[in-house]
N, C-alpha and C positions, 0 to 999 in steps of 0.2 A: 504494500500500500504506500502511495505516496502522499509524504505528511509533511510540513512545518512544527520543528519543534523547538521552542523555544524558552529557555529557562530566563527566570528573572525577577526583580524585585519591585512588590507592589508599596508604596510610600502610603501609609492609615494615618491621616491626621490626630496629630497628637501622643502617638503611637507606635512612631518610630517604622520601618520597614517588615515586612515579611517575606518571604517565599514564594514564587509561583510560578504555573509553567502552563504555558500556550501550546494546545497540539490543535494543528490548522492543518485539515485535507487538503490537495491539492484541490478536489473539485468539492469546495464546503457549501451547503445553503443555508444551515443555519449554524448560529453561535448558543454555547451553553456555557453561563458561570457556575462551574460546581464545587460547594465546600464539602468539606467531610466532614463526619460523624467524631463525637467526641472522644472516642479513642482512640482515632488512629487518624494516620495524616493522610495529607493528597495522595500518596505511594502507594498508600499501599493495595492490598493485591486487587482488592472490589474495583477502587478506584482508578487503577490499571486498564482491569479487562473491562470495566464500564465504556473507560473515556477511549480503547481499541477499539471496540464493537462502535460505539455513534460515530467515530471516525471511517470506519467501515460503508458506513451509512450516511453522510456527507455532512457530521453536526461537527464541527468541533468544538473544542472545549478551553477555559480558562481556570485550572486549578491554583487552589492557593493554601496556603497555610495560615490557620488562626494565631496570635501570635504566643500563646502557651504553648503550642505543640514544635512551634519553631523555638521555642526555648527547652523543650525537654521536660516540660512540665505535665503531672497528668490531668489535673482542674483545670478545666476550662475557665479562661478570662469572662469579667461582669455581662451581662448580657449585653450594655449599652455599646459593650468596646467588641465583644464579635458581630454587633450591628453595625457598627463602624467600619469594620475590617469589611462585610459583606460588600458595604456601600463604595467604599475605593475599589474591590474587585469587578463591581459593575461597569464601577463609572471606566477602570481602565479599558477592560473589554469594549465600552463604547466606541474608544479611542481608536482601537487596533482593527474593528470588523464596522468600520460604517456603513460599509453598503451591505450588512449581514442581516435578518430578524434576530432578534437577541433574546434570548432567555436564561432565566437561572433560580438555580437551587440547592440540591447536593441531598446527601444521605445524610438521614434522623438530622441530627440538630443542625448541621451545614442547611439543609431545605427547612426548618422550623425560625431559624435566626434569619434567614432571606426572606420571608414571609411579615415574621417577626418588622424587619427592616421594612417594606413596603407599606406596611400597615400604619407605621410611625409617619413616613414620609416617602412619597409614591418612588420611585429608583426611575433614574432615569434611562429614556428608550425601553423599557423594559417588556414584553408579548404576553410573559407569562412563568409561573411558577413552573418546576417539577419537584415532587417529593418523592426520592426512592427512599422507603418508609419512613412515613411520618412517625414521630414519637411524640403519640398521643397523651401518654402518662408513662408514670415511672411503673417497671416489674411490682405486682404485686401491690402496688396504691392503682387501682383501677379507678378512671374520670373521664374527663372530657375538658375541663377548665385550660388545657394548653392551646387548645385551638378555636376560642373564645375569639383571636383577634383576628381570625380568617375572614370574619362578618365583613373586615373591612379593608381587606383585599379587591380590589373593583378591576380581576385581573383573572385568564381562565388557570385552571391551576388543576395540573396531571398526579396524583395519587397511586404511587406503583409499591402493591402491600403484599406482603404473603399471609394466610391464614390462621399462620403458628406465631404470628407475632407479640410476642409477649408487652409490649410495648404503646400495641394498638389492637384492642379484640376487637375482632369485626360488630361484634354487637354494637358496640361505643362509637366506630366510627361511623358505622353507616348513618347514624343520625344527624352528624354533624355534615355530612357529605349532602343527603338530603336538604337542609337547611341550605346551604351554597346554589342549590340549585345548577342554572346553568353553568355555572361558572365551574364547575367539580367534574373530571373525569378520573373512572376508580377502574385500576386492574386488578385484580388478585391473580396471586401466583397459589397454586394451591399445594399445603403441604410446607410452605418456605415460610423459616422465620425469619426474626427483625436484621438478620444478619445477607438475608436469602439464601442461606442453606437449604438441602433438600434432604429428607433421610435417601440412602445409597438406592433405595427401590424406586425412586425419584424417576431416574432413568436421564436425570442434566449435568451434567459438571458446572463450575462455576464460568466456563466459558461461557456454554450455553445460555445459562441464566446471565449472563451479560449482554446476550444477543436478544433472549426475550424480551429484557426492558428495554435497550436501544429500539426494537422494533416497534414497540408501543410508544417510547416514546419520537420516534420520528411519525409514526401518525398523528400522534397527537398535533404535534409542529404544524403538520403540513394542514390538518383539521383548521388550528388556526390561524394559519395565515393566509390558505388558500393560495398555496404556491409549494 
């Protein structure tokens, strides 16, 4: 596959720099900003074989690192300053793909803090959300109150969940899904948790299910931009 890939550093006001890296297809139609999940960074291996498969499929991608994880730390920074960090990785992305449709979000909290962000204050150029699973509540505190601020998201926004996820039971989300109305498109993966693991009778490896989400989520893209 032929890619642009470009390592580099994104400047968070007030915040000092982070980490990030741009993989741009030779023949790209859409842009994705995707942060990660609170325990592991842009590398690792989801984030990989995610940001291979959309590239496969002509999205590329804008990864970055929050700035705990670029220090080696395992807490995640105050919510305001990974809404900060979301907000400079948009706004770069802007910069680099102008004539791109732009979207972004990332896994569990990477796609909950970009939301997060939008809800505060709209991000700019922005198409739309994706969530490769949201985390709807913590293990074992089951609710709904984390996606309270989705009401005010005025933006369509892709939900790609597995069934086992401990994080978000399907009972819990689907009401909140409902409520969004248009704006909410929901995949399930069935059988895959909050990780998208599959148990071995599954019959995917994690390529695969890298290829699943990419494929949903390039329809979803092309759903809304009509192109």
């Amino acid at each position: 596959m032929n890619a642009e890939i470009t390592d580099f550093t994104l400047s968070v006001a007030g915040r000092g720099e982070v980490s990030a890296l741009c993989f741009r297809p030779a023949e790209c139609r859409y842009f994705l900003v995707l942060g990660h999940g609170a325990g592991a960074g842009m590398r690792h291996t989801f984030m990989e074989l995610l940001a291979e498969a959309l590239a496969e499929r002509g999205i590329g991608t804008l990864r970055y690192q929050f700035a705990y994880m670029d220090r080696g730390l395992r807490r995640p920074d105050p919510a305001h300053v990974l809404q900060t960090t979301v907000r400079a990785a948009v706004n770069s992305a802007g910069l680099i793909v102008r004539d791109l449709p732009l979207f972004a979000g990332g896994k569990s909290m990477g796609g909950r803090m970009t939301s997060l962000a939008q809800a505060d204050r709209p991000l700019h150029g922005l198409k739309g959300i994706a969530f490769y699973g949201f985390p709807l509540h913590p293990i074992g505190d089951p609710g709904s109150s984390r996606a309270e601020h989705l009401d005010q998201v005025a933006l369509p926004m892709l939900f790609l969940q597995g069934t086992r996820d401990r994080l978000a039971q399907p009972v819990l989300l689907q009401p909140v899904l409902e409520r969004l109305g248009q704006r909410a498109t929901v995949e399930w993966l069935e059988e895959a948790d909050h990780e998208f693991s599959l148990p071995k009778r599954g019959g995917m490896d994690k390529a695969a299910v890298a290829g699943w989400l990419a494929d949903r989520t390039l329809a979803w893209m092309t759903g809304v931009t009509g192109r």
